[in-house]
N, C-alpha and C positions, 0 to 999 in steps of 0.2 A: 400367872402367865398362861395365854392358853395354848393346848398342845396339839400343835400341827400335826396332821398325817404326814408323812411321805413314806410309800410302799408297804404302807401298816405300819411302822415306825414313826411316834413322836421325835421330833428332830430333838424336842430339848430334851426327852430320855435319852435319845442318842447323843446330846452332848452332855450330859451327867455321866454316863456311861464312859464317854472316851475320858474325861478329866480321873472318873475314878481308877479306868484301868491304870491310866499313865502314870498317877499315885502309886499305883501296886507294885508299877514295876521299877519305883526309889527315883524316876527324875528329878533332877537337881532343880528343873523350872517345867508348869505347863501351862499353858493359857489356852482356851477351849472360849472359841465364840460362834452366837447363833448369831444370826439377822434374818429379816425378813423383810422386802420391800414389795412394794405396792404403784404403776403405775397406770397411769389412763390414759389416751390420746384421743384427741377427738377432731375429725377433717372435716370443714364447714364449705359449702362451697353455695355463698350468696345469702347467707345466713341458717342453711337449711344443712343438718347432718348425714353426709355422706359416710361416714363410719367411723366406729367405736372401738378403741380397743383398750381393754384390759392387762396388764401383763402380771404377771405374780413371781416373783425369783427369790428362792432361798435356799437357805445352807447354814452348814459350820463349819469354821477352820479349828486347826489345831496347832498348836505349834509348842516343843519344846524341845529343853538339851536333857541330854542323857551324857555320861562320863563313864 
């Protein structure tokens, strides 16, 4: 896998990290996901490229129970 920055932070250390803590602290369930998506857009006007755009959006969720 490879490991994205965000603000110095590998997001997938940062999701090892939260699965481990949430382990630590005996949750009964945790589930911890990255994603990463990737999009492009591109406006043609007459066959000729008027503009490009990139987008890039990621993160992790978390989610679990505690009792």
């Amino acid at each position: 896998m490879c490991h994205q920055q965000h603000r110095g932070i590998a997001l997938e250390d940062l999701t090892e990290f939260a699965l481990n803590y949430a382990v630590g602290l005996g949750v009964e369930y945790v589930e911890v996901r990255y994603q990463s998506d990737t999009f492009e857009s591109v406006i043609l006007k007459n066959g000729v490229t008027e503009a490009s755009v990139l987008e890039e959006s990621k993160g992790i969720s978390v989610r679990l129970i505690a009792n």
